[in-house]
MDTraj code that builds the backbone (N, CA, C; nanometers):
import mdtraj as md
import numpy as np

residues = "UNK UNK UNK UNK UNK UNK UNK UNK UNK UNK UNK UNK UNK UNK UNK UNK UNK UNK UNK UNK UNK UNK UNK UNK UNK UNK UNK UNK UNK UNK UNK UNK UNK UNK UNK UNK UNK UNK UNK UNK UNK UNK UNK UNK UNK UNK UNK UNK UNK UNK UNK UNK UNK UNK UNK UNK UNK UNK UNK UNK UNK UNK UNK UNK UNK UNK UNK UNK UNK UNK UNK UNK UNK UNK UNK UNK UNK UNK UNK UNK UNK UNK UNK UNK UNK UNK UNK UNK UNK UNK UNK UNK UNK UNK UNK UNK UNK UNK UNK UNK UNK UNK UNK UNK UNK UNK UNK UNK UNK UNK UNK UNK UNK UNK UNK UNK UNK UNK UNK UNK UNK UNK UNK UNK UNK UNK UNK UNK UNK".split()
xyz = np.array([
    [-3.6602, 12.3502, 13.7453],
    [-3.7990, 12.3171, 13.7227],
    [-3.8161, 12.2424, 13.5899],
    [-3.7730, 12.2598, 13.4514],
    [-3.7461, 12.2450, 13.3604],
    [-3.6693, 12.1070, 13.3788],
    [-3.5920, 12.1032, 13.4076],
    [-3.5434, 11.9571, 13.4365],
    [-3.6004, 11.8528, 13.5319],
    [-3.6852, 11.8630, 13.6056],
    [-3.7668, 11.7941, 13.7161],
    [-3.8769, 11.7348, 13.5852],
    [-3.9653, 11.8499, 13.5052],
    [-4.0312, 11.8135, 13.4309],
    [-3.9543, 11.7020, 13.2737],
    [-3.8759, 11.7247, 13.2708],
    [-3.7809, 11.6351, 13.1763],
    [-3.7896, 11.4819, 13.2222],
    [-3.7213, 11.4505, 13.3809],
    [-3.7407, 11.3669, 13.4480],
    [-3.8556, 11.3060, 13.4611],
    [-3.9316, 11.3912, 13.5298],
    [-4.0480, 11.3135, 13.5313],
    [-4.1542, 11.2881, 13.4089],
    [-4.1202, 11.3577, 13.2857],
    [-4.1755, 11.3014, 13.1908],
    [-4.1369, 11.2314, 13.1500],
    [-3.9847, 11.1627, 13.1569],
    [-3.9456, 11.0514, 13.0861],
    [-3.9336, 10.9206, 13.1731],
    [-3.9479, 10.9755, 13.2942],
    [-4.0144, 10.8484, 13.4218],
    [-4.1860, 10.8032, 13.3532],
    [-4.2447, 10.9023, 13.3204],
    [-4.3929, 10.8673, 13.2968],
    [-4.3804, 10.7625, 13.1738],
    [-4.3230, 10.8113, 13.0746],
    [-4.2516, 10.6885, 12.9471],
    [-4.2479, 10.6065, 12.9858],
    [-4.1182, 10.5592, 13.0975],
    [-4.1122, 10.4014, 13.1109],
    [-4.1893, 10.3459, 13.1720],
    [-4.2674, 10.4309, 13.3269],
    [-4.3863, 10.3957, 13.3680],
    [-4.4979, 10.3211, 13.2404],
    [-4.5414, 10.4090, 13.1707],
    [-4.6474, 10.3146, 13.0777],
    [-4.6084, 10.2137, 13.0095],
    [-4.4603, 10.2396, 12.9614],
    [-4.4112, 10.0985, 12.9000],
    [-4.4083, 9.9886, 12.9688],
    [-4.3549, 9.9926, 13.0996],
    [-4.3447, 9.8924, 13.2072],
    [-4.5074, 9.8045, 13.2417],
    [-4.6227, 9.9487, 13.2732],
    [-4.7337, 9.8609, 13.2678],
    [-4.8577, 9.8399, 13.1657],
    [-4.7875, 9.8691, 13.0467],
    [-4.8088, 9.7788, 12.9512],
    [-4.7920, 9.6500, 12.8871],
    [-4.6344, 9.6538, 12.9273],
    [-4.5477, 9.5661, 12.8929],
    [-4.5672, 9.4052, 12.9764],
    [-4.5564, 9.4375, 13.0708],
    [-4.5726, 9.3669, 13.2293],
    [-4.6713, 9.3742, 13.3226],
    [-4.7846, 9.4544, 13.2879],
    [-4.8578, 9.4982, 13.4199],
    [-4.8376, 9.5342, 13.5331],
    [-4.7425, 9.5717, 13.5824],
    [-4.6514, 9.6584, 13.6741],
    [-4.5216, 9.7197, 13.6601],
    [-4.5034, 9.7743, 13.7722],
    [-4.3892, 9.8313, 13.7311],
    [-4.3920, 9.9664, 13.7684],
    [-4.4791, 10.0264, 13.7020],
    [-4.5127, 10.1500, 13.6203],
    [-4.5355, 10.2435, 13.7534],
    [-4.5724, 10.2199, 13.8563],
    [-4.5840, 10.2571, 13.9882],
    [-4.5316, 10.2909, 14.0813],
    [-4.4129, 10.1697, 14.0670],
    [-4.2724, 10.1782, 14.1481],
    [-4.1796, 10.2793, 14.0485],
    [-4.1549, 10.2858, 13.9372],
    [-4.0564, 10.3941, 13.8647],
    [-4.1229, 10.5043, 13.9358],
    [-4.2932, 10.5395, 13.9107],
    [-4.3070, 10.6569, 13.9600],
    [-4.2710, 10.6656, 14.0895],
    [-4.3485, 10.6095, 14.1590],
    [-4.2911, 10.6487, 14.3108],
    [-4.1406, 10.7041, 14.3318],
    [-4.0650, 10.6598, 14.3462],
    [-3.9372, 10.6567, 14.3228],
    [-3.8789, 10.8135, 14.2284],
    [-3.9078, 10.8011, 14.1268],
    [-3.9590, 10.9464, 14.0843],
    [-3.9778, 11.0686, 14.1460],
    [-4.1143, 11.0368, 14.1827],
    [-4.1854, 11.1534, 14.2877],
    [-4.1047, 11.2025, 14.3720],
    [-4.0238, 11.0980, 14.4251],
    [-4.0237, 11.0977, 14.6267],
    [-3.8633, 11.2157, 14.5462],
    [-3.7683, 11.1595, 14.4751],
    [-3.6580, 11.2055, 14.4408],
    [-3.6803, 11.3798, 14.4003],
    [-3.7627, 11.3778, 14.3043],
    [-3.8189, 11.5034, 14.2802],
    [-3.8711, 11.5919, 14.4137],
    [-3.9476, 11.5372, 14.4763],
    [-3.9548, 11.5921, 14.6156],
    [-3.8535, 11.6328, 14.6728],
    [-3.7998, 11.5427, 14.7171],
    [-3.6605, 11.5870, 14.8029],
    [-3.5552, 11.6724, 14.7453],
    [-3.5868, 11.6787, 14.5630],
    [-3.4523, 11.7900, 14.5510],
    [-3.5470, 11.9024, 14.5303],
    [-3.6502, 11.9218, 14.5555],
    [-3.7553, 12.0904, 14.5480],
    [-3.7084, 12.1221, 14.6616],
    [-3.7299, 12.0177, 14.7840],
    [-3.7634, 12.0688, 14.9020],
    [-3.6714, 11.9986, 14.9895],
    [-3.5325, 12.0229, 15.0251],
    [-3.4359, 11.8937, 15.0652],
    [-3.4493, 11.8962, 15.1919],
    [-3.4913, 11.7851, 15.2793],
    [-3.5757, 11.7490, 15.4178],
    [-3.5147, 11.6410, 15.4559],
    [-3.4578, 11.6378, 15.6080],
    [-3.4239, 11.5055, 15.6440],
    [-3.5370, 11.3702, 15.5574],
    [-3.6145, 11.4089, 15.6014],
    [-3.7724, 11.2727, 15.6231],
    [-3.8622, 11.4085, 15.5636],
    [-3.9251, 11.3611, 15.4394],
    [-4.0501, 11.3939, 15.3792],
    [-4.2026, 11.3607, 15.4824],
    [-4.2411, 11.4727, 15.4869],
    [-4.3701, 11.4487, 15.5130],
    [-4.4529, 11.3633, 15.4963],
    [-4.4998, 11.3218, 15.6259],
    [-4.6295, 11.1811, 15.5929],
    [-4.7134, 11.2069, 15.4726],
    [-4.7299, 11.3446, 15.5081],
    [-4.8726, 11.3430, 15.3786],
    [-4.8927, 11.3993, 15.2823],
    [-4.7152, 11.4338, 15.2487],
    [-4.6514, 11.4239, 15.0796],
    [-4.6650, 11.3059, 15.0118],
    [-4.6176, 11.2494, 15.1372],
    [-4.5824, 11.0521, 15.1040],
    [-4.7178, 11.0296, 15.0054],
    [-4.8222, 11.0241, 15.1409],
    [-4.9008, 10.9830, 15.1111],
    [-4.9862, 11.0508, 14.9457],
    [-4.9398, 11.1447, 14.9407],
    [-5.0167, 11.2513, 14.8173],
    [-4.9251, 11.1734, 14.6832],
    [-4.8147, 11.1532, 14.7037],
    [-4.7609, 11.0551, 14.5846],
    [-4.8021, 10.9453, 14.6030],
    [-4.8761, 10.8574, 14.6553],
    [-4.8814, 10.7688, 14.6740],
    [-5.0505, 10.7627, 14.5524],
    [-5.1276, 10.8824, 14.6308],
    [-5.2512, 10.8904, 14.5369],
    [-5.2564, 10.8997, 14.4124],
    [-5.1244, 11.0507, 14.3719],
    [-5.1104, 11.0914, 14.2266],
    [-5.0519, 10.9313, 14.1182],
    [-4.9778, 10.8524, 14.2097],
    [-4.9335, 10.7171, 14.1369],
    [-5.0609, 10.6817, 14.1226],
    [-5.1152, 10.6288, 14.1713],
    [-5.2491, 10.5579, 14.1495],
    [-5.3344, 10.6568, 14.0446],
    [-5.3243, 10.7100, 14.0725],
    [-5.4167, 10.8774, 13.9268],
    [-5.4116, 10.8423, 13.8098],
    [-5.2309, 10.7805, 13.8275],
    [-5.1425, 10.8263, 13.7041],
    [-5.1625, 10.6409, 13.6093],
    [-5.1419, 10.5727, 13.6964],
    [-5.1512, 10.4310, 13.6400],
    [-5.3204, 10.4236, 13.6124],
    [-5.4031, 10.4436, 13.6779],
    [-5.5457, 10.4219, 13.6471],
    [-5.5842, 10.3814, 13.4763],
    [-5.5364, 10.5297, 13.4446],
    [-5.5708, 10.5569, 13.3003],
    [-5.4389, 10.4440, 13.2151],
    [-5.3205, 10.4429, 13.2277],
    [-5.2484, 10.3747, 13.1604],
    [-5.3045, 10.2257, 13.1742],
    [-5.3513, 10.1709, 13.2823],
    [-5.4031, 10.0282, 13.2792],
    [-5.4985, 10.0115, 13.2359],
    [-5.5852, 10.1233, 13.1817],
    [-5.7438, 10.1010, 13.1653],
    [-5.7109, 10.0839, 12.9741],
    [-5.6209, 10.1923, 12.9270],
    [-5.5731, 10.1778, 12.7959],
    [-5.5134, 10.0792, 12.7991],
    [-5.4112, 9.9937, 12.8871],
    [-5.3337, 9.8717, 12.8565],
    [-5.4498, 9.7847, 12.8381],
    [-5.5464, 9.7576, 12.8985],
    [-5.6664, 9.6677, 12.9226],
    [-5.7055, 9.6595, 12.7984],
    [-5.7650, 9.7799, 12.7213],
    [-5.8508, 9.7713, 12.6512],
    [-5.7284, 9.7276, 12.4872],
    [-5.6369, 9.7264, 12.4633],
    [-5.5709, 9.7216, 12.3735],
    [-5.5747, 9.4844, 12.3927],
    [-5.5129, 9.4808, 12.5419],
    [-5.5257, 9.3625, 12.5540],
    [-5.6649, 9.2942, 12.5485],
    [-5.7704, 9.3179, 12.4998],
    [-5.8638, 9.2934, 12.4702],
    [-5.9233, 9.3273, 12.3432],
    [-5.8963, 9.3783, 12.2965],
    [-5.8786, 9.3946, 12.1158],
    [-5.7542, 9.2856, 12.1258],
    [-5.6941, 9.2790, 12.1668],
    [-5.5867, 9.1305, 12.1152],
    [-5.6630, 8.9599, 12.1189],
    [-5.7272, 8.9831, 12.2274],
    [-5.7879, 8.8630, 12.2739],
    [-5.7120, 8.8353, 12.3751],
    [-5.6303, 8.8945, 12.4556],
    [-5.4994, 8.8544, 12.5191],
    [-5.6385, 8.8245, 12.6907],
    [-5.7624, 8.8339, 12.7208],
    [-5.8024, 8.8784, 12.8125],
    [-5.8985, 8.7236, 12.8158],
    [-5.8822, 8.6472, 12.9558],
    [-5.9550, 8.4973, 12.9580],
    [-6.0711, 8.5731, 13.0927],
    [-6.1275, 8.5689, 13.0219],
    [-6.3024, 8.5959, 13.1135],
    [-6.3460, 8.5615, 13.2491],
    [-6.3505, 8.3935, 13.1911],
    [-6.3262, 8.3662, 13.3213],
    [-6.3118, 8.3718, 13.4501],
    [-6.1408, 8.3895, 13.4779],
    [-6.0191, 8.3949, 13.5219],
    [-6.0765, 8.5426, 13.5942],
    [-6.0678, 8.6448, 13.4586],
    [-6.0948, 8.7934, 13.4923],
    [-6.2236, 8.8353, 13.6296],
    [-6.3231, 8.7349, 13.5873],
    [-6.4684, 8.7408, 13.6339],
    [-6.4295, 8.6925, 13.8050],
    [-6.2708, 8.6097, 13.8356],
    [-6.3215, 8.5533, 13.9733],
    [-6.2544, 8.6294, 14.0613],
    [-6.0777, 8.6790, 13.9969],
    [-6.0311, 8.8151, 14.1379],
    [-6.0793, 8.9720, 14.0774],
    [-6.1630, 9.0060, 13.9869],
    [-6.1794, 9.1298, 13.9704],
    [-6.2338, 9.1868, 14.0526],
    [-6.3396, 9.1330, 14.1144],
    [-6.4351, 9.1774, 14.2096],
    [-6.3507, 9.2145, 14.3655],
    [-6.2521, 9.0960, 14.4060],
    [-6.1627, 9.1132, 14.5323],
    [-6.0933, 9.2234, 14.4786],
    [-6.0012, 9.2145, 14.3695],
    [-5.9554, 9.3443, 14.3748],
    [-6.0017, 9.4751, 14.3533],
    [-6.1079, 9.4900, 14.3435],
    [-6.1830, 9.6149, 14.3176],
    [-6.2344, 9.6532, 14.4899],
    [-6.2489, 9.5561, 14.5356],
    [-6.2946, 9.5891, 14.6986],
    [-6.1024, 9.6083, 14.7503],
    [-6.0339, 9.5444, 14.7323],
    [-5.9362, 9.5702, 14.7847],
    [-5.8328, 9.6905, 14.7593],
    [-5.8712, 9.7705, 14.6132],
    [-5.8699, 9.8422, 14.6148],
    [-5.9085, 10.0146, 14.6437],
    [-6.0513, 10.0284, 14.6681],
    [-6.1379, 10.0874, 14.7286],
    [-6.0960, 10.0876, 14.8995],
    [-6.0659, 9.9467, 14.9939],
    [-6.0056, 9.9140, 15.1077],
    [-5.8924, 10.0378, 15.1389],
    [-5.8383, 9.9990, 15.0195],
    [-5.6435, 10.0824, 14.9787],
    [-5.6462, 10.1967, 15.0461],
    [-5.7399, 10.2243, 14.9454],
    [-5.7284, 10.4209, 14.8939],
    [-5.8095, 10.4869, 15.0561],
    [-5.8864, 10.3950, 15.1206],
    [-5.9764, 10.4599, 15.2525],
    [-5.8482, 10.4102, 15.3441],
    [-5.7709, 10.3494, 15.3801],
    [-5.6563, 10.2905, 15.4720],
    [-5.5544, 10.3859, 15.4564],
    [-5.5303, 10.4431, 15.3186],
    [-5.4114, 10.5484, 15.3390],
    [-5.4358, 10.6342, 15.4004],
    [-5.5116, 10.7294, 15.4168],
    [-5.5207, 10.8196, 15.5495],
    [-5.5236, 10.8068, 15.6877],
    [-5.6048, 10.6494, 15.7058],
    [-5.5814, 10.5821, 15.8361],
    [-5.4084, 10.5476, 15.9121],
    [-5.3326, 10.4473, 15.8204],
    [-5.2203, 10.4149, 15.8744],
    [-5.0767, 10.5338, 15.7972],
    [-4.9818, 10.5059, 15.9404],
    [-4.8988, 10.5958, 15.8785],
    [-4.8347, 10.4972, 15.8104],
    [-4.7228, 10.6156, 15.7683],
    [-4.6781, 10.5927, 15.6024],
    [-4.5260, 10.5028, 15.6174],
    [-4.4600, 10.5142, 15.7385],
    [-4.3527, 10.3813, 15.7610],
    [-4.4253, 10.3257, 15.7680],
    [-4.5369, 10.2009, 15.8170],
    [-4.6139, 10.1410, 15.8111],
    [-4.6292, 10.0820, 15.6386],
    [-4.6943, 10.2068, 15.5649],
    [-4.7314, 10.1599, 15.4454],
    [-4.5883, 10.0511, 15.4055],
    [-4.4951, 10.2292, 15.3960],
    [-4.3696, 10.1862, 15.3518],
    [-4.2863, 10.0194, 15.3795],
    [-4.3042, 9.9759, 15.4531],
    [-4.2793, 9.8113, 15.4969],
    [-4.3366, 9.7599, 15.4422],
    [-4.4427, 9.7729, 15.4343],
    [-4.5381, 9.7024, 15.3316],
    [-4.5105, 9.6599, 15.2079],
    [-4.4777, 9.7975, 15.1411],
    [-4.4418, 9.8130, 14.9973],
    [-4.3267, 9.7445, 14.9390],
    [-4.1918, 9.7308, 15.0652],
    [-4.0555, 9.6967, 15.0353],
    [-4.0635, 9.5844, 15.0836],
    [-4.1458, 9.5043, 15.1759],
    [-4.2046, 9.3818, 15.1519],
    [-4.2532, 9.3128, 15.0114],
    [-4.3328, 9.3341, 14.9918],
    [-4.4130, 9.3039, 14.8598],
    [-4.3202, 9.3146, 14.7158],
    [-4.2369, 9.4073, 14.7305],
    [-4.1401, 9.4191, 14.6194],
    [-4.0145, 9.3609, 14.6138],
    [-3.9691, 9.2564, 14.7339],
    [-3.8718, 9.2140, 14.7851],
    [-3.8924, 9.0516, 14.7823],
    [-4.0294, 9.0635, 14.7801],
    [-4.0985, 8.9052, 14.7862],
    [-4.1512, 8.9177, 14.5900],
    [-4.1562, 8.9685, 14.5717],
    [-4.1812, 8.9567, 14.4095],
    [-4.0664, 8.9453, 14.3215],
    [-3.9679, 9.0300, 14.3897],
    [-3.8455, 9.0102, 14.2970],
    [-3.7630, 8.8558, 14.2869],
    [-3.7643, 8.8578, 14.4565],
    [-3.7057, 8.6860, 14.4653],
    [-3.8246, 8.6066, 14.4103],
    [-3.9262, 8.6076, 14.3814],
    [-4.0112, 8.5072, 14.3209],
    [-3.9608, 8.5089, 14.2064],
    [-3.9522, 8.6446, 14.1059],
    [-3.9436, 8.6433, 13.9883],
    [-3.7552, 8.6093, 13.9104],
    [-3.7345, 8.6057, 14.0235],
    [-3.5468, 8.5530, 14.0009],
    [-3.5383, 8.4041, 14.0221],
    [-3.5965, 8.3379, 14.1326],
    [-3.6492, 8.2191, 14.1699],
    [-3.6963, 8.1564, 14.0083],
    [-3.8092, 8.2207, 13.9900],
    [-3.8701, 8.1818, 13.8563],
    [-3.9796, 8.0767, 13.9321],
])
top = md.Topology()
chain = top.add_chain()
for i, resn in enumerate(residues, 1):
    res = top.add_residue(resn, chain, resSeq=i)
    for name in ("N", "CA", "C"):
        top.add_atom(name, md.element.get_by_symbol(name[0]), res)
traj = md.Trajectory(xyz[None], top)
């Protein structure tokens, strides 16, 4: 137990560093995290859909507050163009709200494709350059 909490407090570390640092990141360490920690509490062929899904929320819990402090530091910098901010904030605020009501709807291989999509297409972008 003691060591799960070790782990996952020093997953939460690089988590905020990551989306501070980068603006992501910080999500995928946790996840990844979670799911590992899960499986050695409770060692299960296939984790439960709606464990999945319960890490899936507590990530989002957990980054909320770290992005809202990353935000506000990058704005005491000036690092923040208005603008820019003013034209996808609004989509992503509906698309997020979308998110969080869809996870209970679709199952969680489903999500899961999704996710290793999106992180598979970001990485080759970001190696691509």
């Amino acid at each position: 137990m003691i060591k799960n909490k070790l782990i996952l407090s020093s997953a939460s570390v690089i988590a905020g560093i990551m989306n501070g640092f980068i603006g992501t990141g910080g999500g995928i360490i946790l996840y990844f995290t979670l799911k590992f920690l899960n499986k050695a509490d409770a060692p299960q062929e296939n984790m439960q859909e709606e464990e999945m899904k319960n890490i899936m929320a507590m990530i989002v819990a957990c980054i909320i507050p770290v992005s809202i402090v990353s935000a506000i530091i990058y704005i005491i910098k000036g690092n923040i163009i208005y603008k820019e901010l003013a034209v996808y904030l609004p989509g992503a605020l509906i698309g997020g709200v979308t998110g969080a009501f869809l996870l209970d709807k679709l199952k969680f291989k489903f999500i899961k494709k999704i996710f290793a999509v999106l992180i598979i297409y970001a990485g080759v972008r970001m190696i691509l350059g």
